[in-house]
C-alpha positions as CSV (number, residue, x, y, z in Angstrom):
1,X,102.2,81.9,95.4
2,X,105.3,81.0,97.0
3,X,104.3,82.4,100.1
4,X,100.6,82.3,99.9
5,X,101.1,78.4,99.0
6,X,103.4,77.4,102.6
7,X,101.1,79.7,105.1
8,X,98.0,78.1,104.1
9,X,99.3,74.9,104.0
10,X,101.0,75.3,107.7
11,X,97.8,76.3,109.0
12,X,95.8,73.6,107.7
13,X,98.6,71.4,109.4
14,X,98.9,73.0,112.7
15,X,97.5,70.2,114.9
16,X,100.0,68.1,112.8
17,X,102.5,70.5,113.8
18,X,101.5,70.6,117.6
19,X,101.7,67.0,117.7
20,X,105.4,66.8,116.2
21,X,106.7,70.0,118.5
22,X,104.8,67.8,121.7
23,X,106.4,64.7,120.3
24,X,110.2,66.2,120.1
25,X,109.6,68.0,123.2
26,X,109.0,64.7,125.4
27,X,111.7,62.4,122.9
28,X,114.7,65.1,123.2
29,X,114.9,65.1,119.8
30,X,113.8,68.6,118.6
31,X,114.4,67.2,114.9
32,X,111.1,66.4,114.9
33,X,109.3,69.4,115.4
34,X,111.6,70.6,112.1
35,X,110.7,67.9,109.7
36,X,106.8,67.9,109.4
37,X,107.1,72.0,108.9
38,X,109.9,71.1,106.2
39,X,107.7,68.7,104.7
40,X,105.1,70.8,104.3
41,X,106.3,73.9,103.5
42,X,108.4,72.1,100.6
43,X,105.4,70.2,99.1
44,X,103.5,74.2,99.1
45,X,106.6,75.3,97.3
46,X,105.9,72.7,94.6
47,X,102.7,73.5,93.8
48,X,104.3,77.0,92.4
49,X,106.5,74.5,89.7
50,X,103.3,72.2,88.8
51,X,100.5,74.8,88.5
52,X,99.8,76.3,85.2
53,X,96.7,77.7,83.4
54,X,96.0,78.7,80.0
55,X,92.5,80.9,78.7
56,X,92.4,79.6,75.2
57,X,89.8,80.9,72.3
58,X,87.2,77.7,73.6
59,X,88.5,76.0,76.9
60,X,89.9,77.8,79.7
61,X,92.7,75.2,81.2
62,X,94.7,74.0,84.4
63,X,96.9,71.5,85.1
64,X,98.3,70.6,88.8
65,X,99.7,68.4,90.7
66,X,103.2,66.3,91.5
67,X,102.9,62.7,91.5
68,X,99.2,62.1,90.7
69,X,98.8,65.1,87.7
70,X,95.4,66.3,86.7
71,X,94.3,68.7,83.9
72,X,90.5,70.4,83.9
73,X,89.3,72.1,80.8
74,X,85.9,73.9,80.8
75,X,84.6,74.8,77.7
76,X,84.0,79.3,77.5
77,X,80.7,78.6,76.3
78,X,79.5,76.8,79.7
79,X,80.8,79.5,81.7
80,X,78.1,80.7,83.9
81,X,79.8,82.3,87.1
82,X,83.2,83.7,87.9
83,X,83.9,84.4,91.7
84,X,86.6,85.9,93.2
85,X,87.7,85.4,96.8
86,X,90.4,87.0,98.8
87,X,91.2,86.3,102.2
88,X,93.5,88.9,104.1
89,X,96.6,87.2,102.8
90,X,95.7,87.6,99.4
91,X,94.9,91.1,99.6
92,X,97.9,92.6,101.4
93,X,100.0,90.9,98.7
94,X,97.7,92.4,96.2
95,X,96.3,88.8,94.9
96,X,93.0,87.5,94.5
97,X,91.6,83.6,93.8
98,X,89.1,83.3,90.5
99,X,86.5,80.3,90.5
100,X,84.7,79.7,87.6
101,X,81.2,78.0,87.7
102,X,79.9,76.3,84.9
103,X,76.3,76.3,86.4
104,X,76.7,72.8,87.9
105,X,77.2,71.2,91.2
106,X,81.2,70.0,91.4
107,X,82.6,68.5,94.8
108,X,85.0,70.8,96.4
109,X,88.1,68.9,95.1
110,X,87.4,69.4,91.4
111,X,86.2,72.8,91.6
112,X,88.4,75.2,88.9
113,X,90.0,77.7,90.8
114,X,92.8,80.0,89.4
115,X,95.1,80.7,93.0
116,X,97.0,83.8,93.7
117,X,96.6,85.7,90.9
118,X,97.2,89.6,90.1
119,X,94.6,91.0,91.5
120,X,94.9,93.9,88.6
121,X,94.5,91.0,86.2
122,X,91.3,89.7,87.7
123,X,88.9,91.9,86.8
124,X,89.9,91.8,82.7
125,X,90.5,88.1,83.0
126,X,86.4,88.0,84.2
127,X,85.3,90.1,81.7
128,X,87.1,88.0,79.1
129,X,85.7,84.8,80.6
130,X,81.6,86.3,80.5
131,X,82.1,87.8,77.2
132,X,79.7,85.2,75.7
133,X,77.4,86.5,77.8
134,X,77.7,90.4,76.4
135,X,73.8,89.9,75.0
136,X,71.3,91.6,77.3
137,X,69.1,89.3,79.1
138,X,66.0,89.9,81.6
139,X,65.5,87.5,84.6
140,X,63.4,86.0,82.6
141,X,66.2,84.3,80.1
142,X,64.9,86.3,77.1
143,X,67.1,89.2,75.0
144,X,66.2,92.8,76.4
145,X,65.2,95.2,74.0
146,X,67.9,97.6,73.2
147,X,66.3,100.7,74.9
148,X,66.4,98.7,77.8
149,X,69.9,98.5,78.8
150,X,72.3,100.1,75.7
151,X,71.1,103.8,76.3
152,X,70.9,103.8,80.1
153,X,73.7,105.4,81.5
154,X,74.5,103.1,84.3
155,X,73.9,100.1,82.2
156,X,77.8,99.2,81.8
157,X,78.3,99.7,85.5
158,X,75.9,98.2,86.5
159,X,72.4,99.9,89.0
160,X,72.9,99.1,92.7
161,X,69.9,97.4,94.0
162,X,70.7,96.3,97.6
163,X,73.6,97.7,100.2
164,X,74.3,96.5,103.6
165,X,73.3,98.9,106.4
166,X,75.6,98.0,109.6
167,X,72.7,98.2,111.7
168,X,71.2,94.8,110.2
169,X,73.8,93.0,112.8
170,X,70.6,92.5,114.7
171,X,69.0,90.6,113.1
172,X,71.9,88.2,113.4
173,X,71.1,86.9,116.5
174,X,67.5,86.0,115.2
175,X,68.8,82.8,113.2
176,X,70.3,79.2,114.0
177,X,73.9,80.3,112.8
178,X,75.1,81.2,116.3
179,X,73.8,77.9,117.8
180,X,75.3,76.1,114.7
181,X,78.7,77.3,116.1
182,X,78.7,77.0,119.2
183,X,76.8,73.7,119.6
184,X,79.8,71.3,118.0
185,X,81.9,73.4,120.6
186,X,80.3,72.2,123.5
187,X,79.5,68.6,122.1
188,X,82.9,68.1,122.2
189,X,83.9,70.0,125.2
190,X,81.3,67.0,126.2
191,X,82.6,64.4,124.6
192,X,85.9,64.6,126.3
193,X,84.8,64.6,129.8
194,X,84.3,68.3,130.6
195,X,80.8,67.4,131.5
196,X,82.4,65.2,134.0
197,X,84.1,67.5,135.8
198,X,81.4,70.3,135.9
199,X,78.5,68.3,137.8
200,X,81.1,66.6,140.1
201,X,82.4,69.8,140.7
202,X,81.9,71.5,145.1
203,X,80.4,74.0,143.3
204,X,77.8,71.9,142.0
205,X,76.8,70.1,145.0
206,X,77.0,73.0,147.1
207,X,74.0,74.7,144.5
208,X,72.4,70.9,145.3
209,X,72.5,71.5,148.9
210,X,71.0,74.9,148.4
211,X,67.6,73.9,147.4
212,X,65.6,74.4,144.1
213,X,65.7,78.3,143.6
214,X,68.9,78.3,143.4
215,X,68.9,75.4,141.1
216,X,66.4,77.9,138.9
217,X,68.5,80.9,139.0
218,X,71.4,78.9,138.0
219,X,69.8,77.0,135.0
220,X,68.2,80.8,133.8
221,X,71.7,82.1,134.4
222,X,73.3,79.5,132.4
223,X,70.7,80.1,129.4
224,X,71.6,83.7,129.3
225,X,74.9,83.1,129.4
226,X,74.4,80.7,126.2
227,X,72.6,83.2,124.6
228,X,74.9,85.7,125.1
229,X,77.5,83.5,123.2
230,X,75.6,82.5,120.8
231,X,74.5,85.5,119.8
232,X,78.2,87.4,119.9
233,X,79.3,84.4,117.5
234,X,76.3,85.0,115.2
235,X,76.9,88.9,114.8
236,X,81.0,87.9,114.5
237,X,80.1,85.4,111.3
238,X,77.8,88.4,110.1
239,X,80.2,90.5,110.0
240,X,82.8,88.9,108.9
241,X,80.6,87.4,106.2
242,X,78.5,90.1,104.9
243,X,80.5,93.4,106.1
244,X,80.2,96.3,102.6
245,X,77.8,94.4,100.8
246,X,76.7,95.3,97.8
247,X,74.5,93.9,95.0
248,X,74.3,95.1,91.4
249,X,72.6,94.8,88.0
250,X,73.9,95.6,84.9
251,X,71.5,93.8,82.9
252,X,72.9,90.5,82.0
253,X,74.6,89.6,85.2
254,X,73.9,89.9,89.1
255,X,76.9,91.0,90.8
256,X,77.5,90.5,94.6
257,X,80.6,91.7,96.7
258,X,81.1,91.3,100.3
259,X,83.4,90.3,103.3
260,X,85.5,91.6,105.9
261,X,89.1,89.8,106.1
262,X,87.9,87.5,103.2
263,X,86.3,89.2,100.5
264,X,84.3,87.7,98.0
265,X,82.7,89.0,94.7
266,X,79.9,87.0,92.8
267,X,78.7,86.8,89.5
268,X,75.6,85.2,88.8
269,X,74.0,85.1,84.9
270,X,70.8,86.4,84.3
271,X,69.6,84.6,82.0
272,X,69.7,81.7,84.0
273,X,67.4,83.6,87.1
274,X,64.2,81.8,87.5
275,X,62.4,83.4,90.5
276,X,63.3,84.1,94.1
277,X,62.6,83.0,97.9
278,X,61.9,85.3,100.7
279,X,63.1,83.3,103.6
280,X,60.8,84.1,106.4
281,X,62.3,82.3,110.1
282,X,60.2,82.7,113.2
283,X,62.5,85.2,115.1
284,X,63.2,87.2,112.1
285,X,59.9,87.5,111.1
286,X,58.4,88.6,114.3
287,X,61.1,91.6,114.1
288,X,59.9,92.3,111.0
289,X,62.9,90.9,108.8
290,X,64.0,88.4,105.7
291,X,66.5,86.2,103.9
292,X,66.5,86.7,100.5
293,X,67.5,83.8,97.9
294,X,67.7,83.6,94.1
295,X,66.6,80.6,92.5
296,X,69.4,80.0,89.5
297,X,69.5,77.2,87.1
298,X,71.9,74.7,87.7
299,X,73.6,76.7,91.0
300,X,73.2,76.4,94.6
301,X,69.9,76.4,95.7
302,X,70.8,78.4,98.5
303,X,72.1,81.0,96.6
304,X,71.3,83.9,99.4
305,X,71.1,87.6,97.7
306,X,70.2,89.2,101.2
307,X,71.6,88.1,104.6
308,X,69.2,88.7,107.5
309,X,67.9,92.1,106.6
310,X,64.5,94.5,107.3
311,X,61.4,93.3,105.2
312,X,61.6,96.8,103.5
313,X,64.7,96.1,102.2
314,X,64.3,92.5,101.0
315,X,61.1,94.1,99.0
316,X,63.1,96.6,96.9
317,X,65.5,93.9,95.9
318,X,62.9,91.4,95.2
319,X,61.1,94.0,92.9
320,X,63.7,94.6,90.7
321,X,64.7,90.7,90.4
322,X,61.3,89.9,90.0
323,X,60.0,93.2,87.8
324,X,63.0,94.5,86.0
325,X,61.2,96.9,83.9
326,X,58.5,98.4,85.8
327,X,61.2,98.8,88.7
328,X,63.7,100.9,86.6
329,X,60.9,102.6,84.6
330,X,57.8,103.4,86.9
331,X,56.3,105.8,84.2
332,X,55.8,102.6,82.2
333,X,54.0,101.0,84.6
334,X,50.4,100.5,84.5
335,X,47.3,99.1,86.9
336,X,47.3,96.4,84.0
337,X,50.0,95.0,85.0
338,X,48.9,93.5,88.6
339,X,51.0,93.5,91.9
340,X,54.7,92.9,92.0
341,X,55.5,88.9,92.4
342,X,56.9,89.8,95.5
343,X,54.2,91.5,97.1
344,X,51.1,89.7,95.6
345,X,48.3,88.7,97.9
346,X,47.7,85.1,98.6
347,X,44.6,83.2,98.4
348,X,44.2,80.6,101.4
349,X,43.8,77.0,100.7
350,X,40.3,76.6,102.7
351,X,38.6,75.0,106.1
352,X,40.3,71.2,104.8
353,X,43.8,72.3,105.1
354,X,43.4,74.3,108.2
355,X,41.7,71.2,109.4
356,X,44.8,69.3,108.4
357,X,46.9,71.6,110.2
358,X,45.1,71.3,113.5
359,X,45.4,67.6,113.1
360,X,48.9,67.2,112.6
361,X,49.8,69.1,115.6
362,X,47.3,68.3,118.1
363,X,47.4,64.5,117.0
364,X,51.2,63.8,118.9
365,X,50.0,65.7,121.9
366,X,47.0,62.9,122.2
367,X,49.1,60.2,121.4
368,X,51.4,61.0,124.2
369,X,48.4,61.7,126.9
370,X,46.5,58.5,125.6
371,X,50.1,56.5,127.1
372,X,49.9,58.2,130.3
373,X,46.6,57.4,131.0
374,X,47.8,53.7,129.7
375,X,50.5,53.5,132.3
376,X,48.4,55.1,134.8
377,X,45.6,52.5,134.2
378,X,48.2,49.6,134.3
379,X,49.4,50.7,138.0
380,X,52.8,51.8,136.8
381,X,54.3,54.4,139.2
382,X,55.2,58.0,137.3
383,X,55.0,61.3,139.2
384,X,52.0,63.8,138.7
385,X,53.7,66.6,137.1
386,X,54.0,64.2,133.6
387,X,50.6,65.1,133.3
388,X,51.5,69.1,132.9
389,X,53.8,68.4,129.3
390,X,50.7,67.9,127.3
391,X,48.4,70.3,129.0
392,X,51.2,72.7,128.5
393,X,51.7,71.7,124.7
394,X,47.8,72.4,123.5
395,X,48.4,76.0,123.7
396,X,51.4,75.7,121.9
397,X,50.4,73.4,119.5
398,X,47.1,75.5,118.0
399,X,49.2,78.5,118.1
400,X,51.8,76.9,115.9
401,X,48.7,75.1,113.8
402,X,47.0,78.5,113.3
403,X,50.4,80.5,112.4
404,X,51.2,77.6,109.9
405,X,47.9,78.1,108.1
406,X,48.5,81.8,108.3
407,X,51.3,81.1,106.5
408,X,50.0,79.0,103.7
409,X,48.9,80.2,100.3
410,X,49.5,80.6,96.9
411,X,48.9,82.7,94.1
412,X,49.0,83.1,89.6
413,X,50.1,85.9,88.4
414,X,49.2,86.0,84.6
415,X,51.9,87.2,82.0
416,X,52.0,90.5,80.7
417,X,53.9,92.2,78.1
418,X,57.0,93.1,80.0
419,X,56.7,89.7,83.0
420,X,56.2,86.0,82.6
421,X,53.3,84.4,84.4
422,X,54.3,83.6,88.1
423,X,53.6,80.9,90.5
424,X,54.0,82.1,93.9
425,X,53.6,79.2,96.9
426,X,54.3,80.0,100.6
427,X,54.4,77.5,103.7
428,X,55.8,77.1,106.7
429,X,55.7,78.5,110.4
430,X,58.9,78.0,112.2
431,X,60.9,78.2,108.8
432,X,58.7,79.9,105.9
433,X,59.2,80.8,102.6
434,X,57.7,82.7,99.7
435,X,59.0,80.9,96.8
436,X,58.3,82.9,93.5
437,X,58.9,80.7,90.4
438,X,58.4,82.0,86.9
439,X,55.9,80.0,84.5
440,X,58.9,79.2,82.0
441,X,61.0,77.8,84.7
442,X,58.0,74.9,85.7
443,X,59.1,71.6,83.8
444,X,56.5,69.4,84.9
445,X,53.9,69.0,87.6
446,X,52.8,66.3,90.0
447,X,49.3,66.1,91.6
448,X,50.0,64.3,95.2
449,X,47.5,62.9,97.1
450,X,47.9,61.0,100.4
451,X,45.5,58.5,102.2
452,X,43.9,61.2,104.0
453,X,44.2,63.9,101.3
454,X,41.6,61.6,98.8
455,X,39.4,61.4,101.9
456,X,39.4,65.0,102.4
457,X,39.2,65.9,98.9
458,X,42.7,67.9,98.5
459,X,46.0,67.6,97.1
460,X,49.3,68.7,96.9
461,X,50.9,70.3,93.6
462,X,54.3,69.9,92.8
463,X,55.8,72.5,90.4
464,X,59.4,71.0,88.9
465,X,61.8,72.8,88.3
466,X,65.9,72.8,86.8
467,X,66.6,75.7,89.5
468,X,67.3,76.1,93.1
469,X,64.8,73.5,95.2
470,X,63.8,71.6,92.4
471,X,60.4,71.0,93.5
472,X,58.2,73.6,94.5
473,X,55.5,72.9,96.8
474,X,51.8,73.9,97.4
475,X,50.3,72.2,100.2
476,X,46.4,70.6,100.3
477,X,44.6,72.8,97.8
478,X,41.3,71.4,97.1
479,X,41.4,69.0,93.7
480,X,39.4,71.3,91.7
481,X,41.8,74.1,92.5
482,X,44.8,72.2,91.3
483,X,43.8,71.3,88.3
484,X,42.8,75.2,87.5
485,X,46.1,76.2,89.5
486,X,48.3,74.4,86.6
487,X,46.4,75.2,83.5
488,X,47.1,79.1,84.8
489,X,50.9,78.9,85.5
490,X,51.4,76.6,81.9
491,X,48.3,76.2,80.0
492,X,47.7,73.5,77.5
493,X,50.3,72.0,79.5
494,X,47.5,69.2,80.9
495,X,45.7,68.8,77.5
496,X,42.5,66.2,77.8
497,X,42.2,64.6,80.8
């Protein structure tokens, strides 16, 4: 710690730093550039004297801090997660940084994090911390049968259900993430007058003087060059995110590990699992690839299982989350027992809600033509070629109307002796996902209906939920439909109506 402590703190200081070396530099006074970098490194030093921690028989306990102290005590038996993170510092000095969840949502300041510790230590000190957790569950939150975990002989360390393959880099490129990057980058490359400096450039007037071609070729060479960059900065945060990982199951816990320079290592608790979300983008599903997400009680929402990853590969995970037992026993498995929750076939919502689809997307495109011909009828002056942006847009617009109600659906699967009943809802076009919720997991329902929905005779259902999203969506199903749709995922939940 007395070394971790001073580099981290330097580099979180470094503009700091710059600022003070620029500032003794110009002064004369090089005393400057000395004193922040004293400062700094002595206050790191001091949280070595102020930090302590003590794992007690109920609370596990820190205290920190100098002037302003502070002491945080979770209670064993809230425990829920215990993550370990080690950057490259950490793991040439052979430490490692313990987090322990409790299952709810903390701001980054009051999270409990163990720093710098042994990283021979870690792995007892996490088995110690999840001991109350030693009883078997299922992903369903209920005890697992002996036979079903004790006398397999993988079940202490734990069945691997997913590994990373290096050639899902890929798929990196297929997301937001790169643009996410790169995008503040040039905002503020922008922001201080680089934009400035480009279009007043001789370069740029001499394109000007060239004629429109070359004003094309430049603008298509300029994409491609963003694209390029954006897509090396995606597979770079892939790889330094998701390089060797691995996800296994040992029963009663979820375990992820993965990272580059930074490793990280996740626990999640079974028995707080209530379903998963196959996250379904545009790009990635056109190559034929997924996200996958668990949905967890009290945790992130976006608690991603699977990075970007081949649809084949985000099924065999999903099938063991979803169907434990007929996964890791298939001679058990029977026609009885319906499709995997994963894989089940969803019934469309009807002619209303394509209708509705149609409508919404065509609607803005008639709006915006109805304006045109407004200004055109009130003299006002606009070139011709406005007229091409909605003519080009209908195309686009029932395309992305018919994909969205390709995407929508929903189905019940009923429970069986080894599986809880399951609500499965998809939506979406640009951004889809399959959310799979089990029936225990729904807390309460809400029947929507808007303006237009009572005219057109459907409704939306909302599933709610103490896990991941919170509310779980299915989008204009006819009225009769929803009614039936929540007497099958809970019933007796309605009673008389």
């Amino acid at each position: 710690m007395l070394l971790v402590h001073p580099v981290t703190e330097v580099v979180k200081f470094i503009p700091v730093l710059i600022g003070s070396v620029i500032l003794g530099t110009s002064s004369g006074n090089h005393g400057w550039s000395v004193i922040p970098l004293a400062l700094i490194v002595g206050f790191a030093l001091t949280r070595w004297f102020t930090t302590t921690y003590r794992v007690g028989p109920t609370h596990v306990e820190l205290r920190t801090g100098l002037i302003q102290r502070k002491k945080l005590a979770v209670p064993r038996s809230r425990i829920r997660s215990v993550d370990i993170e080690a950057d490259l510092l950490h793991r040439l000095l052979g430490l490692a940084v313990l987090a322990i969840g409790t299952g709810q949502q903390a701001d980054s300041g009051e999270k409990f994090k163990l720093d710098a510790l042994d990283a021979r230590l870690v792995p007892d000190l996490r088995t110690a911390l999840l001991a109350h957790t030693a009883t078997p569950h299922s992903v369903t939150g209920q005890p697992v049968p002996a036979h079903d975990t004790d006398e397999r002989p993988d079940a202490h360390r734990g069945r691997e259900i997913a590994h990373w393959n290096p050639g899902w880099v890929r798929y990196a490129p297929l997301s937001l993430t790169g643009f996410a990057i790169i995008a503040p980058i040039v905002g503020l490359a922008f922001q201080y007058g680089v934009g400035q400096v480009l279009f007043r450039s001789d370069a740029v007037r001499r394109v000007e003087d060239g004629g429109a071609l070359i004003i094309a070729l430049g603008a298509v060479a300029l994409f491609l060059v963003i694209v390029l960059i954006v897509s090396l900065a995606a597979c770079a945060r892939y790889l330094t995110t998701y390089f060797g990982l691995r996800v296994t199951d040992d029963g009663r816990t979820l375990h992820l590990r993965h990272g580059l320079f930074t490793t990280r290592q996740i626990t999640l608790d079974l028995a707080r699992f209530r379903g998963a979300t196959v996250n379904e983008p545009l790009l990635l599903r056109l190559a034929g690839a997924a996200e996958l997400e668990a949905i967890m009680v009290g945790e992130n929402p976006r608690q991603k299982v699977l990075p970007q990853a081949p649809r084949t590969a985000v099924e065999h995970t999903l099938s063991h989350l979803l169907a434990p037992n007929e996964f890791q026993d298939k001679a058990i498995a029977t026609p009885a027992a319906g499709p995997s929750p994963g894989s089940a076939p969803l019934i469309a919502h009807g002619p209303v809600a394509r209708r509705r689809r149609y409508t919404r997307t065509l609607t803005p495109i008639a709006v915006a033509a109805l304006v045109l011909l407004a200004f055109s009828l009130a003299g006002v002056d606009f070139s011709p070629w406005w007229w091409l942006v909605p003519v080009v847009m209908v195309p686009v617009a029932i395309a992305l109307a018919e994909d969205r109600y390709r995407g929508l659906g929903h189905a019940v699967l009923p429970e069986t002796a080894t599986s809880p009943a399951w609500l499965i809802t998809r939506s979406g076009s640009l951004d889809r996902d399959r959310d799979c919720l089990e029936a225990p997991g729904v807390i309460g329902w809400t029947v929507r209906q808007s303006f237009f929905q009572r005219r057109a005779g459907v409704a939306t259902v909302v599933a709610a939920a103490a896990a991941g999203k919170k509310r779980y969506h299915v989008l204009d199903l006819p009225l009769d439909d929803a009614w039936a749709l929540i007497e099958a995922v809970t019933p007796g939940r309605l009673g008389r109506r």
